[in-house]
C-alpha positions in Angstrom: 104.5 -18.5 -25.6 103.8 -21.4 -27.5 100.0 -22.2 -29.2 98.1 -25.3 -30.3 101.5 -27.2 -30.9 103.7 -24.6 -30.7 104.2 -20.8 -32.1 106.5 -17.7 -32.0 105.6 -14.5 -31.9 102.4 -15.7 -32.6 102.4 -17.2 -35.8 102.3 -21.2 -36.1 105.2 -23.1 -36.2 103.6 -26.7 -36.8 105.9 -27.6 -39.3 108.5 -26.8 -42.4 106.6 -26.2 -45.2 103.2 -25.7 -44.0 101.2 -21.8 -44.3 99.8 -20.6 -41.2 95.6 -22.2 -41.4 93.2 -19.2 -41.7 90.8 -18.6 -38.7 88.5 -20.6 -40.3 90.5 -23.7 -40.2 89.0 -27.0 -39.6 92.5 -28.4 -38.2 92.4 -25.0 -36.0 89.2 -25.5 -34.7 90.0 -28.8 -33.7 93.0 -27.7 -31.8 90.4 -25.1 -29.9 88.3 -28.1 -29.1 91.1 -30.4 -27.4 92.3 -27.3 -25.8 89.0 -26.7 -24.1 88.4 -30.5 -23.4 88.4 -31.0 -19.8 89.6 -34.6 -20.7 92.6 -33.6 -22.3 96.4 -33.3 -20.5 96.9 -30.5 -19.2 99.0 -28.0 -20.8 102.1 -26.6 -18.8 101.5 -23.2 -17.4 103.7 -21.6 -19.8 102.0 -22.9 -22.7 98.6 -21.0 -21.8 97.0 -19.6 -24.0 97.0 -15.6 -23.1 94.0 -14.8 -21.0 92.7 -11.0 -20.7 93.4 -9.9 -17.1 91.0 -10.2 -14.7 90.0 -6.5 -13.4 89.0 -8.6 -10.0 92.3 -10.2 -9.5 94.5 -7.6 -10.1 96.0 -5.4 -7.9 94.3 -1.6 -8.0 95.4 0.7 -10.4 96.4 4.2 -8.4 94.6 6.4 -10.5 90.9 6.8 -9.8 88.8 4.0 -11.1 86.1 4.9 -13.5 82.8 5.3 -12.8 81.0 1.2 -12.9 78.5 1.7 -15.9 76.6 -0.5 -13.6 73.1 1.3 -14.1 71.9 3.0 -10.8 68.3 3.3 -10.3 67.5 6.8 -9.3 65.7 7.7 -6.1 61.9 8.3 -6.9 61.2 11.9 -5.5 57.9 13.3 -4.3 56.1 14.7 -7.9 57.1 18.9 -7.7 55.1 21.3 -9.8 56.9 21.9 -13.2 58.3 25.3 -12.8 59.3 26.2 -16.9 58.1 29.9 -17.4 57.8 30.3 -20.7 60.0 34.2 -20.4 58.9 35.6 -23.9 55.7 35.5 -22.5 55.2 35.9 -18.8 55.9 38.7 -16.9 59.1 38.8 -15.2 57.8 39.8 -11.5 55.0 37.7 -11.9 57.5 34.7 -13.0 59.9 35.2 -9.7 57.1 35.2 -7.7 55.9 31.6 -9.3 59.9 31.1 -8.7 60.0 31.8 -5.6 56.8 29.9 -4.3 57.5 27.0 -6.5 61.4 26.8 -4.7 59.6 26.8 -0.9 57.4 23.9 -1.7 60.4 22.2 -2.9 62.7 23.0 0.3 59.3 21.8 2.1 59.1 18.8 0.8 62.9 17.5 1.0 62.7 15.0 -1.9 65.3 11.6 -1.1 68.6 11.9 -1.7 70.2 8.9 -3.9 72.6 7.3 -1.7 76.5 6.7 -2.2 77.9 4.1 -3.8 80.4 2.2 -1.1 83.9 1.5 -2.3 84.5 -2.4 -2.7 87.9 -3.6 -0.3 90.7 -3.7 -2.6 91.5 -7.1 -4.4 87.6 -8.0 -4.3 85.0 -7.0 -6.7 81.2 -8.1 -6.2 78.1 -7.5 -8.3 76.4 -4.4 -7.4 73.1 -4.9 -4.7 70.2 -4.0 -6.7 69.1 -0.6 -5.5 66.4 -0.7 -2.6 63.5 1.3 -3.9 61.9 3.1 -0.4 58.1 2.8 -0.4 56.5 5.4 -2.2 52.9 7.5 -0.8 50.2 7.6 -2.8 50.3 10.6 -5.3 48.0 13.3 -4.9 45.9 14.3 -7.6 48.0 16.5 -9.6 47.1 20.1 -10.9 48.3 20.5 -13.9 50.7 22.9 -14.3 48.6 26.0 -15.4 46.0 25.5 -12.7 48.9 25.1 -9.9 50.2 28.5 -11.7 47.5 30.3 -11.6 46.4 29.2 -8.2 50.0 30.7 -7.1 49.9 34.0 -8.9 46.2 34.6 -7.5 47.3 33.9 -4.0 50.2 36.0 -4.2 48.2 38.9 -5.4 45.8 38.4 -2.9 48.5 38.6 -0.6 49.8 41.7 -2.1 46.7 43.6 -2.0 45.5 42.5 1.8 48.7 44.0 2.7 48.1 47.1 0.7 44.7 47.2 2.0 45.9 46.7 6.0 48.9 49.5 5.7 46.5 52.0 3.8 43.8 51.2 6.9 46.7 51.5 9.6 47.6 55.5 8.0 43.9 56.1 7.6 43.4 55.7 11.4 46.8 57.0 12.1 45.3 60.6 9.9 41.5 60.3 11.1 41.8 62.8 14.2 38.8 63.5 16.4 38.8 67.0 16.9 40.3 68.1 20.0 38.0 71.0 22.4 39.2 69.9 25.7 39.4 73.6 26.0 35.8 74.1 25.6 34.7 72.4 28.6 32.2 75.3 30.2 29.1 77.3 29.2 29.5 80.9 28.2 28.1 82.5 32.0 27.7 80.1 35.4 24.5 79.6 36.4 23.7 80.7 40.3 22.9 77.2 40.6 25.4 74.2 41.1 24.1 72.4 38.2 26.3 75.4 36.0 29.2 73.8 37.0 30.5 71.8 34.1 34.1 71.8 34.9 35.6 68.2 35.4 36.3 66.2 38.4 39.2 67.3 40.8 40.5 63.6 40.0 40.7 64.0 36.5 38.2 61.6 35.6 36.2 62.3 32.6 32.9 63.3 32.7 30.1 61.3 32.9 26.0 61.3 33.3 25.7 60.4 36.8 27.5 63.3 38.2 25.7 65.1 35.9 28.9 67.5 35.5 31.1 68.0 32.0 30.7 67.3 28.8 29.2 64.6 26.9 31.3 61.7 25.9 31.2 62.1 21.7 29.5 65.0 21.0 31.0 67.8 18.8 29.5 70.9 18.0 30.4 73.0 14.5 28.7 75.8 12.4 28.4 75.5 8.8 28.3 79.3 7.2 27.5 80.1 3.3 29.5 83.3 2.6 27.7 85.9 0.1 30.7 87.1 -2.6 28.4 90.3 -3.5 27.5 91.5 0.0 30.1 89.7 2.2 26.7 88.6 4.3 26.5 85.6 5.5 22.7 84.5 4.7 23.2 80.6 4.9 24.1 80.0 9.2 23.5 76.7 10.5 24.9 75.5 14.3 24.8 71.4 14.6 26.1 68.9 17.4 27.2 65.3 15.9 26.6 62.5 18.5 29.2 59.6 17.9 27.8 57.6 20.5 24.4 57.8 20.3 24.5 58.4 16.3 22.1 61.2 16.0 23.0 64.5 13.6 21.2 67.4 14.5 21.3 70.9 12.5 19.8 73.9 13.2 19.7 76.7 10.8 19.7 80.3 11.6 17.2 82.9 9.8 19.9 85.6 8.2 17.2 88.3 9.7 17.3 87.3 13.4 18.5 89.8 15.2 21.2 89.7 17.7 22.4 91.8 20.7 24.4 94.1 18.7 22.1 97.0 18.4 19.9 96.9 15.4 22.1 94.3 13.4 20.9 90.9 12.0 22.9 87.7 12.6 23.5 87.6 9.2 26.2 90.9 9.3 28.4 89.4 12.1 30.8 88.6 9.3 30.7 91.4 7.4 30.8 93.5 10.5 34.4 92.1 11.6 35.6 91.7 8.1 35.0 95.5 7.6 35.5 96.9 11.2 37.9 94.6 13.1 40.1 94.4 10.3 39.3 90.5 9.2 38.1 89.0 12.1 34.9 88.2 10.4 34.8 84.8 11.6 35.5 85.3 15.3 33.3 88.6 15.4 30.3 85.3 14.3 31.4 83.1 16.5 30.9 85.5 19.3 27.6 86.1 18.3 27.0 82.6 17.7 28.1 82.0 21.4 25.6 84.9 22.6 22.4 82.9 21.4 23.9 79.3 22.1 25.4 79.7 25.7 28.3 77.6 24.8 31.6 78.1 22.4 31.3 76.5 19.0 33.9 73.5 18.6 34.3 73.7 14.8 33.2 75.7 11.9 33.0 76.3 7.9 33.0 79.3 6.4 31.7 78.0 2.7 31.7 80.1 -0.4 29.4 79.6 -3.7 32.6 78.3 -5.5 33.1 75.6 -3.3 29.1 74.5 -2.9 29.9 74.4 -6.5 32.7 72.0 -6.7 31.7 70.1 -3.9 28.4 68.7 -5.3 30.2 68.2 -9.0 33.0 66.3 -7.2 30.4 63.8 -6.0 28.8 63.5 -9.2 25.5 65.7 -8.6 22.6 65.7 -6.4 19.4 63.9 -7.0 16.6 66.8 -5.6 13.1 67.2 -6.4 12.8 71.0 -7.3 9.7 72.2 -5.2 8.9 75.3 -7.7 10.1 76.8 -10.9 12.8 79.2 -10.3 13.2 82.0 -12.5 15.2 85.0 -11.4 17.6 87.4 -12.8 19.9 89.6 -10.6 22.8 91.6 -12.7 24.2 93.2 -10.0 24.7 90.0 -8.4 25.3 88.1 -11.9 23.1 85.6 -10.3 20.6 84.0 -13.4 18.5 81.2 -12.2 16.2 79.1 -14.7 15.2 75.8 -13.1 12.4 74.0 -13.8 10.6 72.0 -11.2 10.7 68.2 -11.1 13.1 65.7 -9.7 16.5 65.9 -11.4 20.2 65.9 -10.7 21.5 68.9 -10.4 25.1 69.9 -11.1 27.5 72.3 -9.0 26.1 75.1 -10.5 22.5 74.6 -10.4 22.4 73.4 -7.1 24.0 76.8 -5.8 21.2 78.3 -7.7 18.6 76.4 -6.2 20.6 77.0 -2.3 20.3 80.8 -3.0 16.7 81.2 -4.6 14.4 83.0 -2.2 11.9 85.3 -3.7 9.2 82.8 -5.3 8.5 81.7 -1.4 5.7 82.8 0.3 7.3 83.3 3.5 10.8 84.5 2.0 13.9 83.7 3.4 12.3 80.8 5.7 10.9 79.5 2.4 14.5 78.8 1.0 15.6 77.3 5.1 13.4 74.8 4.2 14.5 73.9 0.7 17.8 74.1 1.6 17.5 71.7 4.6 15.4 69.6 2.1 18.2 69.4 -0.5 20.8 68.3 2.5 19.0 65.8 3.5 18.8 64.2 0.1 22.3 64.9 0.1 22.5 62.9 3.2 20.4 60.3 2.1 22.0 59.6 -1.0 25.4 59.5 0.5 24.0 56.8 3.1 22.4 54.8 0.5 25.6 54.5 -1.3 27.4 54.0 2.1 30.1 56.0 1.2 31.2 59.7 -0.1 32.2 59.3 -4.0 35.5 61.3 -4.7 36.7 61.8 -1.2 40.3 62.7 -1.9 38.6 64.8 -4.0 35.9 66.6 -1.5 38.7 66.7 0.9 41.0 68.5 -1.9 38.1 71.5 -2.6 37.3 71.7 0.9 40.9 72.8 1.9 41.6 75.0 -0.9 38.2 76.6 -0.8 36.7 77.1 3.1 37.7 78.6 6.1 38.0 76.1 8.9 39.9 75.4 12.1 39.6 71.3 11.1 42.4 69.6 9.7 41.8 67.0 6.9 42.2 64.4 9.2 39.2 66.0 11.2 37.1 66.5 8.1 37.7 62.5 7.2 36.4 61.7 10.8 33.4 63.6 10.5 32.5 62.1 6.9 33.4 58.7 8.4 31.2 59.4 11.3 28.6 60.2 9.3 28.5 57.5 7.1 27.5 55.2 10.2 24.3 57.5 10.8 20.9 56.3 10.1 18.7 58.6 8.0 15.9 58.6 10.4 18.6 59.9 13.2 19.3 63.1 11.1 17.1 66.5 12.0 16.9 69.4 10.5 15.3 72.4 12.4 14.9 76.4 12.2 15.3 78.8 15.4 12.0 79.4 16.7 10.7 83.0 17.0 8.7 85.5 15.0 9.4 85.9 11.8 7.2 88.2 10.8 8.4 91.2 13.3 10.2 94.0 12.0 11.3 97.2 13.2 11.3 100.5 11.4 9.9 98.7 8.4 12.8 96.3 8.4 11.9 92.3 8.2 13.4 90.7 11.5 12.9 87.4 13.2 12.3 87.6 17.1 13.9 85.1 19.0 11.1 82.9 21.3 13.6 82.5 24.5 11.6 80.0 26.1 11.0 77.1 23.0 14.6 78.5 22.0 16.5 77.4 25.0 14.5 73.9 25.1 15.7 73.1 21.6 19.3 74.3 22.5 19.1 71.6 25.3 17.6 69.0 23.3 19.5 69.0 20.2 22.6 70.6 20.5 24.0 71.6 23.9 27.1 69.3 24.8 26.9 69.7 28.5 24.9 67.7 30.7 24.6 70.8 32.4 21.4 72.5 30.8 21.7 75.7 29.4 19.5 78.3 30.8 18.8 82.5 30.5 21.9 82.9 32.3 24.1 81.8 29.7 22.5 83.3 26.7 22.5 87.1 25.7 19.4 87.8 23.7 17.6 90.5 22.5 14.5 90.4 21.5 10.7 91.8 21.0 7.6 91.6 20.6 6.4 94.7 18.2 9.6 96.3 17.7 9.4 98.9 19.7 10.3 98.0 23.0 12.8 95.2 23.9 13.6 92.4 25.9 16.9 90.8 27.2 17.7 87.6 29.0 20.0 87.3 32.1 22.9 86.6 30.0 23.6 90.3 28.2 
């Protein structure tokens, strides 16, 4: 193809004689100038000067075009928390979690997808549109990144432990068992009269006060016992009813001297008399005897040694009592050594066993020591309520299996303790037997049962039954001087 007056192979041919002009020629540039002057002949095709193809006009090359370098403006996307964890630093459960919560809000909020880039037809090429930027909402206030953190890890532990907190509930009431005495569901003797009969409906239906028939809805009777080591003598009896639905507590202790329908014997060798004589049936040989001065069977009971007074009180962290006297005693045969001063103080395990068992500075003996020892529960019970809750539990529930004789399962203790906690102090009573505790027979200290004021507080603090209990379902022995004795209708 021939240039500016003619060339071959593209060097100028212009003339014999005559070097090719540098770029820079004037007599070159001139030629560009009459080549790009419109008023100038047109040159024959041939003689054109070579023009770069035209990507437009040519025909499409098979293989895949490249990517246009046309910039693309990207899609503006709805502001996501950063979610860099720094993992030198963070803990790697605590970091998935963040993960994990950061990757739902993400899904959740669908950021815009860029769009496709159309193909153009073949043979045609046109500018590419300017991207069409969608509206954008107004941005939130952003947290910054810690605070959004933060906010996520405290959510998810909150999470954590309200699910902790519902599953241990759910097991809890799953394990807390009312104790079952469906079978105890009459008095010890019928009375003559119809009002005895405490035996449920022919329907099935439970009891209830109108009919004046069955038991009472809620109410469980027990017996708390304090077991001598020494002597095997129980000296410590107490026979209670808890009232769930009306929320009373009522305890009655037992003098250890009263004397029962057994002969000569004092309540307080029931246990020693079956241990020894009915070859270990110590505890049913005092529920029997129980039963005799109750007219009903007790539902529950605790046969508690000193051991387990001892770690009881320490596993709650001591007791808070007001020591009525100074207590000094010595007792070698026993190894039983008490030195406490008096004056409020918290006592440990061991002092307050000490303090349970002291008798002999009282006036009036072993009612002298009821009293303290009713006076030290209810501290006990009042400092438990105040706290509205029992310290150690686990623990109190641990030393009460491994160290008392019960027919209540742990899951029965844990009901009565949660029971118990809803009580009002005012709604707990302590009381003592009534009868004469000055009688005595052969020389021997006893304590007379009073039938009459006897039965009444039976029927107003602890009988289960809206049946009352009358004469006819105790068997009591009793006296006046010692010498000649009375029974009621019962024995």
């Amino acid at each position: 193809m021939k240039l500016f007056g003619g060339s071959k192979n593209g060097k100028h041919t212009g003339g014999a004689g005559h070097p090719e002009p540098s770029r820079y020629d004037p007599d070159a540039t001139a030629g560009f100038a009459a080549v790009e002057d419109p008023q100038s002949a047109p040159q024959p095709p041939a003689e054109q000067p070579p023009v770069r193809p035209d990507p437009v006009s040519q025909p499409p090359v098979q293989e895949e075009p490249p990517v246009p370098e046309t910039p693309v403006q990207a899609p503006v996307e709805e502001p996501v928390p950063s979610m860099t964890v720094d993992k030198d630093k963070e803990d790697g459960f605590i970091n998935s979690i963040v993960e994990a919560v950061g990757l739902a809000e993400q899904q959740g909020a669908e950021p815009s997808k860029p769009e496709k880039t159309k193909k153009e037809p073949k043979g045609k090429r046109s500018d590419p549109a300017p991207a069409v930027t969608p509206p954008v909402p107004p941005e939130a206030p952003k947290k910054s990144g810690k605070g959004k953190k933060a906010a996520i890890i405290a959510g998810s532990v909150v999470g954590v432990i309200l699910l902790i907190v519902v599953a241990a509930l759910f097991v809890m009431k799953m394990w807390i068992t009312a104790p079952d005495f469906s079978d105890n569901d009459t008095l010890a003797t019928p009375t003559p009269t119809p009002s005895a009969d405490v035996t449920a409906e022919p329907d099935g239906e439970a009891p209830d006060e109108e009919t004046g028939t069955g038991r009472k809805k809620g109410c469980y009777t027990f017996a708390i016992v304090g077991a001598d080591v020494a002597s095997g003598n129980t000296d410590t009896i107490m026979v209670g009813r808890l009232d769930t639905k009306e929320g009373t507590l009522n305890v009655i202790s037992i003098p250890r001297d009263t004397l029962m329908n057994y002969g000569t014997s004092k309540i307080n060798a029931a246990y020693a008399i079956g241990e020894n004589k009915e070859k270990g049936k110590g505890v049913e040989n005092l529920l029997k005897e129980l039963k005799k001065l109750v007219g009903f069977e007790i539902d529950s009971y605790a046969v508690v040694n000193t051991k387990a007074v001892a770690e009881l009180v320490d596993a709650i962290g001591g007791v808070e009592y007001d020591v009525p006297v100074d207590m000094i005693y010595d007792d070698p045969y026993q190894d039983l050594h008490i030195n406490i001063r008096k004056g409020v103080q918290t006592l440990n395990g061991e002092d307050a066993v000490k303090v349970l068992r002291y008798r002999h500075g009282y006036a009036d003996g072993d009612i002298g020591r009821i009293n303290v020892q009713q006076d030290f529960l209810m501290s006990l019970a009042r400092q438990m309520l105040s706290l509205g809750n029992i310290p150690n539990l686990s623990k109190v529930i641990q030393v009460y299996e491994d160290n008392v004789t019960t027919n209540l399962s742990s899951g029965n203790v844990l009901f009565y303790a949660t029971e118990f906690l809803k009580l009002k102090a005012e709604n707990i009573h302590f009381m003592t037997l009534p009868g004469n505790t000055n009688g005595s027979i052969n020389g021997i200290s006893y304590v007379f049962i009073d039938v009459d004021a006897w039965l009444e507080m039976i029927n107003e603090y602890l009988n289960p039954f809206y049946a009352e209990v009358t004469s006819a379902n105790v068997s009591i022995k009793t006296s006046t001087d010692g010498v000649s004795f009375t029974y009621t209708e019962g024995a």
